[in-house]
MMTF fields as JSON, N, C-alpha, C and O atoms, coordinates in Angstrom:
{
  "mmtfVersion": "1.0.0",
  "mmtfProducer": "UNKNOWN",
  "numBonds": 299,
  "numAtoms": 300,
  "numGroups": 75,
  "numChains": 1,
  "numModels": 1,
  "chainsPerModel": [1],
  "groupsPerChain": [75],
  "chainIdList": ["A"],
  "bondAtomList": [4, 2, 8, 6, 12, 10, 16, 14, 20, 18, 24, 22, 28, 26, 32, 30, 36, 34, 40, 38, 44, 42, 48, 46, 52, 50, 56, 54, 60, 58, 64, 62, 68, 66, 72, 70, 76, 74, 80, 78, 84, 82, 88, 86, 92, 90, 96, 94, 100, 98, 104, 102, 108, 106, 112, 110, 116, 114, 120, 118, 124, 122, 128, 126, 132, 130, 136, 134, 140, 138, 144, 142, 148, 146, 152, 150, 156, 154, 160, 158, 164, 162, 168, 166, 172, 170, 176, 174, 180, 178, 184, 182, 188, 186, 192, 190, 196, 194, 200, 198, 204, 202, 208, 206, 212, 210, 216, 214, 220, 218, 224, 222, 228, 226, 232, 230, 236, 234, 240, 238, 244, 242, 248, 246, 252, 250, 256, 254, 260, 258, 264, 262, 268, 266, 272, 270, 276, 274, 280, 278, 284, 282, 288, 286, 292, 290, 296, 294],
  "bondOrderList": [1, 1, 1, 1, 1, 1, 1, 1, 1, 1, 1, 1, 1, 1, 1, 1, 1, 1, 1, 1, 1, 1, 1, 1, 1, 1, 1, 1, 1, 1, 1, 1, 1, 1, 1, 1, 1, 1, 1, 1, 1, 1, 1, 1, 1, 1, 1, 1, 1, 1, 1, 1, 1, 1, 1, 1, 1, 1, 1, 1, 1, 1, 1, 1, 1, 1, 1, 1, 1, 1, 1, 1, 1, 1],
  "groupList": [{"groupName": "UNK", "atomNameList": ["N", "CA", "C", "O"], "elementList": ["N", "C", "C", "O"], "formalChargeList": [0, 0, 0, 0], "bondAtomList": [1, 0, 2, 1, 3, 2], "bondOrderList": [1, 1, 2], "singleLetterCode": "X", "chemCompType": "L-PEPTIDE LINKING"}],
  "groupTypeList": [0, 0, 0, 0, 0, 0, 0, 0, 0, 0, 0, 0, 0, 0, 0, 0, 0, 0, 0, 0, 0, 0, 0, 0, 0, 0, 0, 0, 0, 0, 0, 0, 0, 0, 0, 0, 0, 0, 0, 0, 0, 0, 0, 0, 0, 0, 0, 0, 0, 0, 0, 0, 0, 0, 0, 0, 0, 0, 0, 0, 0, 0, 0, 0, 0, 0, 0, 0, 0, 0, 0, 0, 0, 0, 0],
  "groupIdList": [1, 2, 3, 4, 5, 6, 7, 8, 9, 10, 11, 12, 13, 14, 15, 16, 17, 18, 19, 20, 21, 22, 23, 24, 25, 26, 27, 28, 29, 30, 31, 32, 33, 34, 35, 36, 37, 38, 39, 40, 41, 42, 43, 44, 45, 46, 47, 48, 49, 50, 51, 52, 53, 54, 55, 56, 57, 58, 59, 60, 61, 62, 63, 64, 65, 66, 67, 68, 69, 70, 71, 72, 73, 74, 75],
  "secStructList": [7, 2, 2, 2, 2, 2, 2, 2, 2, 2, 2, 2, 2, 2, 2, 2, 2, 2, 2, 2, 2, 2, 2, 2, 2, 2, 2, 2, 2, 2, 2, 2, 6, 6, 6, 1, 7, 4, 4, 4, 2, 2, 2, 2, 2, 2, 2, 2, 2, 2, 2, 2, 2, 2, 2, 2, 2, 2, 2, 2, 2, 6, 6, 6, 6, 1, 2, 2, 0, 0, 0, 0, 0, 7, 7],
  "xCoordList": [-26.73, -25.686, -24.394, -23.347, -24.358, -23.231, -22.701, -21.484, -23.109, -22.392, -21.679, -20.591, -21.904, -21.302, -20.005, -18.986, -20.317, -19.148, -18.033, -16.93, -18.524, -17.44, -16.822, -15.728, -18.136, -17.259, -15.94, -14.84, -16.192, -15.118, -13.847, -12.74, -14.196, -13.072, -12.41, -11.183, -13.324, -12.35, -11.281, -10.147, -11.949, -11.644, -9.796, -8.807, -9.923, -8.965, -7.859, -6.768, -8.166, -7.637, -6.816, -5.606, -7.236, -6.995, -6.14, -5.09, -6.135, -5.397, -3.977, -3.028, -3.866, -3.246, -2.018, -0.907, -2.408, -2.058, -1.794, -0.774, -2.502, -1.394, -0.363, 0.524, -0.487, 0.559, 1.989, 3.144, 1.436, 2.736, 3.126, 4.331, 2.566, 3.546, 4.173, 5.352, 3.457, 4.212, 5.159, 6.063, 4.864, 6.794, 7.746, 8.877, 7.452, 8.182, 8.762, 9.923, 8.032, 8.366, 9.254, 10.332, 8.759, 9.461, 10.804, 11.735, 10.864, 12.133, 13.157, 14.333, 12.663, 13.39, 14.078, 15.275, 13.322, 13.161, 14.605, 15.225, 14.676, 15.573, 16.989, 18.099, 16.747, 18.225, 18.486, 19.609, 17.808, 18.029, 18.672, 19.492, 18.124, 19.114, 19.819, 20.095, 20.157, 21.35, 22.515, 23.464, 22.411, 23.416, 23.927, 24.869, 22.75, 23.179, 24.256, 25.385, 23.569, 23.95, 24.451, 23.741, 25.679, 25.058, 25.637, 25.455, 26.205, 26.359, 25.134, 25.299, 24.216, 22.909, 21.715, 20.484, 22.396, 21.801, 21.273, 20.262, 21.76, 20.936, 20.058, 20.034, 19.547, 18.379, 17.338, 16.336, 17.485, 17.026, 16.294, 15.104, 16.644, 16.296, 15.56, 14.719, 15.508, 14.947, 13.615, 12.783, 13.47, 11.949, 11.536, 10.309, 12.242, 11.441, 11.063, 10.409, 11.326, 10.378, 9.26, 8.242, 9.074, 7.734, 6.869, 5.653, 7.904, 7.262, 5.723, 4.502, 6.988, 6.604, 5.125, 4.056, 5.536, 4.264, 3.647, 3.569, 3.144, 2.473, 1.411, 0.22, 2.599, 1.719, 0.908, -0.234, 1.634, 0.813, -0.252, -0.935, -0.331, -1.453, -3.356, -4.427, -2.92, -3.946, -4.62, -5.702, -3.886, -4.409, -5.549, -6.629, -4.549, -5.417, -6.609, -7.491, -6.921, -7.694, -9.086, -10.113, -8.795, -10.024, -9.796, -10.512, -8.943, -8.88, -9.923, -10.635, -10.107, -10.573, -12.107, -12.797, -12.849, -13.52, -14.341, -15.369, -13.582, -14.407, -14.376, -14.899, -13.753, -14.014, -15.344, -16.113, -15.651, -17.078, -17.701, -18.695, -17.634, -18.807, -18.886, -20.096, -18.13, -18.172, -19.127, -20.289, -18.947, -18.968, -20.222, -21.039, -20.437, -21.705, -22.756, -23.979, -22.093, -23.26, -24.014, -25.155, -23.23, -23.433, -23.996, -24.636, -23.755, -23.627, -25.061, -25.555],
  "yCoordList": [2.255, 1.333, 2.055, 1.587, 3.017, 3.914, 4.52, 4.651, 4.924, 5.403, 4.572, 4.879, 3.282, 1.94, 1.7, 1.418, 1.936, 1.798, 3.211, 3.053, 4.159, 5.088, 5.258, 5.756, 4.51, 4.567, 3.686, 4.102, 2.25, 1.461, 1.724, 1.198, 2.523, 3.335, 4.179, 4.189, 5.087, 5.881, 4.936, 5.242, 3.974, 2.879, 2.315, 1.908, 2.45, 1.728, 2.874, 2.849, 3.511, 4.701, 5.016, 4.883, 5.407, 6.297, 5.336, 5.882, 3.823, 2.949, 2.847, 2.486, 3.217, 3.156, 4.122, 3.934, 5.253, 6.697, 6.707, 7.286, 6.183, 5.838, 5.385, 5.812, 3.946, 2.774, 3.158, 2.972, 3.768, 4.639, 6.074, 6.324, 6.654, 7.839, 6.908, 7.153, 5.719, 5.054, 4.313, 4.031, 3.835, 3.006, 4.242, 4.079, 5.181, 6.28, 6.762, 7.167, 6.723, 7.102, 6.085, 6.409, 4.876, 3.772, 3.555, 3.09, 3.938, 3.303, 4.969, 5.02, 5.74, 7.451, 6.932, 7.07, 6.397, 6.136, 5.193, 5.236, 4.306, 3.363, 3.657, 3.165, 4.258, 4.789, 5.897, 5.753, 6.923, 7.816, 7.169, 7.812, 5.962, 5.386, 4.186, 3.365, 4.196, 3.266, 3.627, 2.876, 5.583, 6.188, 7.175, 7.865, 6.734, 7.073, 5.864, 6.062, 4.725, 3.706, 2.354, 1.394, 2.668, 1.235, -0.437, -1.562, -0.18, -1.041, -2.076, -3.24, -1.563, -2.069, -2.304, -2.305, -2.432, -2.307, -3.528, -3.553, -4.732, -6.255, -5.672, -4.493, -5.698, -5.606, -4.781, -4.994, -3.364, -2.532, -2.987, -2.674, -3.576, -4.048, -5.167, -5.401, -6.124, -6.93, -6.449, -6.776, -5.14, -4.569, -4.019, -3.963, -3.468, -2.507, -3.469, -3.008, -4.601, -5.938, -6.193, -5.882, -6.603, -6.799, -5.853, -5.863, -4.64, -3.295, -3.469, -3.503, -3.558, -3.333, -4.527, -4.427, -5.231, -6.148, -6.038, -7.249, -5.623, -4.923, -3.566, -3.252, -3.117, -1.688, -2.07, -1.618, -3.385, -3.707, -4.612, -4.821, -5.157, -5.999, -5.296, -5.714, -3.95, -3.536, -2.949, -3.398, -1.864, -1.98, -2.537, -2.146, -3.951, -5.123, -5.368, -5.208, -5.649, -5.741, -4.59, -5.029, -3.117, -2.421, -2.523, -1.894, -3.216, -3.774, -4.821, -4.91, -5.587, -6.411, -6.311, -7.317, -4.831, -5.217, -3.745, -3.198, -3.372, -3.027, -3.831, -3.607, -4.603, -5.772, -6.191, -6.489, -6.206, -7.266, -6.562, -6.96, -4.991, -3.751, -3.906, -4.044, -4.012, -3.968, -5.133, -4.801, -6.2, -7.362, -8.158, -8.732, -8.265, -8.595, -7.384, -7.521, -6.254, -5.553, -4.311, -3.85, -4.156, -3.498, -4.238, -3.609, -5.737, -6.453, -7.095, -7.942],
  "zCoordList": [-9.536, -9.929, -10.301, -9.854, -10.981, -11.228, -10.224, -10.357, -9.315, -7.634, -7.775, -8.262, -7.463, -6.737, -7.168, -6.537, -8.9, -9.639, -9.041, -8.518, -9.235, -8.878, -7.663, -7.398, -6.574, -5.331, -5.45, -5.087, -6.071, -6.047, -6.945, -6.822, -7.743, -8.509, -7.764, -7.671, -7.075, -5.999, -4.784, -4.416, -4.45, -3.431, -4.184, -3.573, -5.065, -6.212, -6.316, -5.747, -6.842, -6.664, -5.725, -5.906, -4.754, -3.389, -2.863, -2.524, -2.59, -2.253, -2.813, -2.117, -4.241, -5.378, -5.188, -5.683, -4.347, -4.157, -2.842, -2.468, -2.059, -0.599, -0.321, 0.417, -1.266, -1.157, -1.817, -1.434, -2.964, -3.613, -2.338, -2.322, -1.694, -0.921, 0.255, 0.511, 1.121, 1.776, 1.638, 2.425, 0.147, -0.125, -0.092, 0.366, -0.44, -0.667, 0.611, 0.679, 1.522, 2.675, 3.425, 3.924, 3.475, 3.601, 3.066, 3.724, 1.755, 1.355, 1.454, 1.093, 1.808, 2.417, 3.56, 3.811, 4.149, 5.552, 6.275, 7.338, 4.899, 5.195, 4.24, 4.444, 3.546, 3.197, 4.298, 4.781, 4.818, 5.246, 7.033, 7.688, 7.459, 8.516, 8.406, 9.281, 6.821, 6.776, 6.262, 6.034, 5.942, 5.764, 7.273, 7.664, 7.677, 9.483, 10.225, 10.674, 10.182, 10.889, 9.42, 9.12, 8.825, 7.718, 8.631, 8.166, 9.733, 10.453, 10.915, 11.279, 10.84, 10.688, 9.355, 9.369, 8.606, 7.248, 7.038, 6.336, 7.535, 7.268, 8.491, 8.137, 9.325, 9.967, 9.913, 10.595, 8.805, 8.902, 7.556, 7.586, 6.497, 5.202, 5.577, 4.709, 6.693, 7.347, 7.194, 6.348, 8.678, 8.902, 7.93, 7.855, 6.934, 5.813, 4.77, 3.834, 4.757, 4.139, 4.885, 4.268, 5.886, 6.438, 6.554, 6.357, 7.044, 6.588, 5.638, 5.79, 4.391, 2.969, 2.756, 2.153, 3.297, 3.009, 4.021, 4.223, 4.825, 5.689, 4.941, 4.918, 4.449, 3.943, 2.976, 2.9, 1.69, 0.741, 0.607, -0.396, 1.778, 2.358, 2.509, 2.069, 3.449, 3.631, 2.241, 1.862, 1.461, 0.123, -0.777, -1.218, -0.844, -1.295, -0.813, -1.656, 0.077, 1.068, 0.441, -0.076, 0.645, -0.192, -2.136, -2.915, -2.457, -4.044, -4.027, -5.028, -3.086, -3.018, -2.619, -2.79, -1.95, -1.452, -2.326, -1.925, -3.518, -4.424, -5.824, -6.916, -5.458, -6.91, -6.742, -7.656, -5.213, -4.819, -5.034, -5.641, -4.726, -5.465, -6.669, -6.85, -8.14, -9.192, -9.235, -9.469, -9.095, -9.751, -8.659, -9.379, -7.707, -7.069, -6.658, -6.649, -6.342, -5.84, -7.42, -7.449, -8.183, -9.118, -10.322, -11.165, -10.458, -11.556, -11.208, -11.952]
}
């Protein structure tokens, strides 16, 4: 029962620690070509929204699928 728990802690974690270097990269990403191009700056702030919820979607997704470890398979 204690694995289970720590796997989903790691699961939590590691997600936690992705999502944070990809906004990072993401939002580098988009200053770094809207001080290239700012003529395009409404469209580029456009994609780096869907982007963004894109990236924070999948995340959730293993947040979610060690909650069910905690709480049904451990419990």
């Amino acid at each position: 029962m204690d694995i289970v728990i720590i796997a989903a802690a790691f699961m939590i974690s590691v997600s936690a620690l992705t999502t944070g270097f990809g906004f990072a990269i993401l939002g580098g990403k988009l200053l770094d070509n809207t001080s290239r191009q700012p003529e395009l700056a409404d469209q580029l702030q456009t994609k780096t929204f869907i982007m963004a919820g894109l990236l924070d979607a999948v995340p959730m997704i293993g947040v979610g699928i060690a909650m069910y470890l905690i709480f049904v398979v451990a419990g």
